[in-house]
C-alpha positions as CSV (number, residue, x, y, z in Angstrom):
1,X,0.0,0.0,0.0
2,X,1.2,3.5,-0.8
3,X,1.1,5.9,1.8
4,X,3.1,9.0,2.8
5,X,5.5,6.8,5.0
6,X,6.4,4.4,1.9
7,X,7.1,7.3,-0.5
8,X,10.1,7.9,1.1
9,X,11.1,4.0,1.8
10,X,13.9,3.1,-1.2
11,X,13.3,-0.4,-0.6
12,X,9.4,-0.2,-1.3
13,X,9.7,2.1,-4.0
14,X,12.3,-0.2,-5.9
15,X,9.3,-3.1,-6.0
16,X,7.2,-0.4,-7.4
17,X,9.3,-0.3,-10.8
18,X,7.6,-1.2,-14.0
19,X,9.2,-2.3,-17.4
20,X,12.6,-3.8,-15.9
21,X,14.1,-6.5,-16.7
22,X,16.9,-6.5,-14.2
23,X,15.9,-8.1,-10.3
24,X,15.8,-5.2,-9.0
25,X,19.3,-5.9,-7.4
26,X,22.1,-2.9,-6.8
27,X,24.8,-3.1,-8.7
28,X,27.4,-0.3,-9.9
29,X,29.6,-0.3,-12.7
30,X,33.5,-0.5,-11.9
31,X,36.0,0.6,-14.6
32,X,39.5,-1.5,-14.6
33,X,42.4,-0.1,-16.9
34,X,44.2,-3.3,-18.1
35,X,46.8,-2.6,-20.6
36,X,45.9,-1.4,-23.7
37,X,41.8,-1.6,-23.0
38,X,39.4,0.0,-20.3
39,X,36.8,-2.6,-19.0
40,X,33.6,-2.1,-17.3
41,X,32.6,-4.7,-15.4
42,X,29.3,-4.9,-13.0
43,X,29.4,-5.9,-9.4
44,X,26.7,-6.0,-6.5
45,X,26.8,-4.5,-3.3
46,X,29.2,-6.7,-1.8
47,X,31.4,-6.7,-4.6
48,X,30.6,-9.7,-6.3
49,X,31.1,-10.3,-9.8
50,X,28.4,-10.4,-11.8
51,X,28.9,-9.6,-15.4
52,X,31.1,-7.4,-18.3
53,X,29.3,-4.6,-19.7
54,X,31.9,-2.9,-21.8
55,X,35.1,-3.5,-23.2
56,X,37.0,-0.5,-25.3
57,X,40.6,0.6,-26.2
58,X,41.6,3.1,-24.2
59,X,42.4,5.8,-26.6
60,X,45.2,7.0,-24.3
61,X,47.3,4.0,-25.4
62,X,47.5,4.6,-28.8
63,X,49.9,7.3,-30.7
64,X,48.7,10.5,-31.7
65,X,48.8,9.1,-35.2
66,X,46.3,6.6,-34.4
67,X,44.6,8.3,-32.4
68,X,44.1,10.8,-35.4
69,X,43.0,8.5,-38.0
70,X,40.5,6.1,-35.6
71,X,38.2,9.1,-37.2
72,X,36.0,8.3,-40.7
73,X,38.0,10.4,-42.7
74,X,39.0,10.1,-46.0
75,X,41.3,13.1,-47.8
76,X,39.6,13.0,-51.1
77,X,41.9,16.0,-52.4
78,X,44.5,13.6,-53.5
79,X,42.2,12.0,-55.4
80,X,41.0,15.2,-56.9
81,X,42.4,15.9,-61.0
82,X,43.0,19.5,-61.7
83,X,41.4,20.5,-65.2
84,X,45.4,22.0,-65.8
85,X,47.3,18.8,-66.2
């Protein structure tokens, strides 16, 4: 039952939630650096592994030339004929 008192109870208004899939269960998302990659990984409230959300390069790894051409870009002026020659 909704009442005054439970609209400021977190734990009843968590049951309240409509359209999840998840349990309902905290979690928070950790971030690890590992070499070359950044990894997100998910763990409960007591720490407890429960899943990989995200693995990515970190971009800080890489030289400022590849860093520079991870971009969609493509210098078309060298492809480009001048009416001249």
């Amino acid at each position: 039952m909704i009442n005054n008192e439970n609209l400021h109870n977190y734990e009843f208004l968590k049951t309240l939630g409509t359209g999840s899939l998840s349990s309902g269960q905290d979690y928070k998302i950790v971030t690890l650096q590992l070499g070359k990659y950044t990894v997100k990984v998910r763990v409960s409230g007591t720490n407890e592994f429960l899943g990989i959300d995200e693995i990515s390069v970190n971009k800080e790894f890489l030289t400022i030339d590849q860093q520079v051409n991870t971009d969609e870009y493509i210098d078309v002026e060298k492809y480009y004929l001048d009416s001249d020659h």
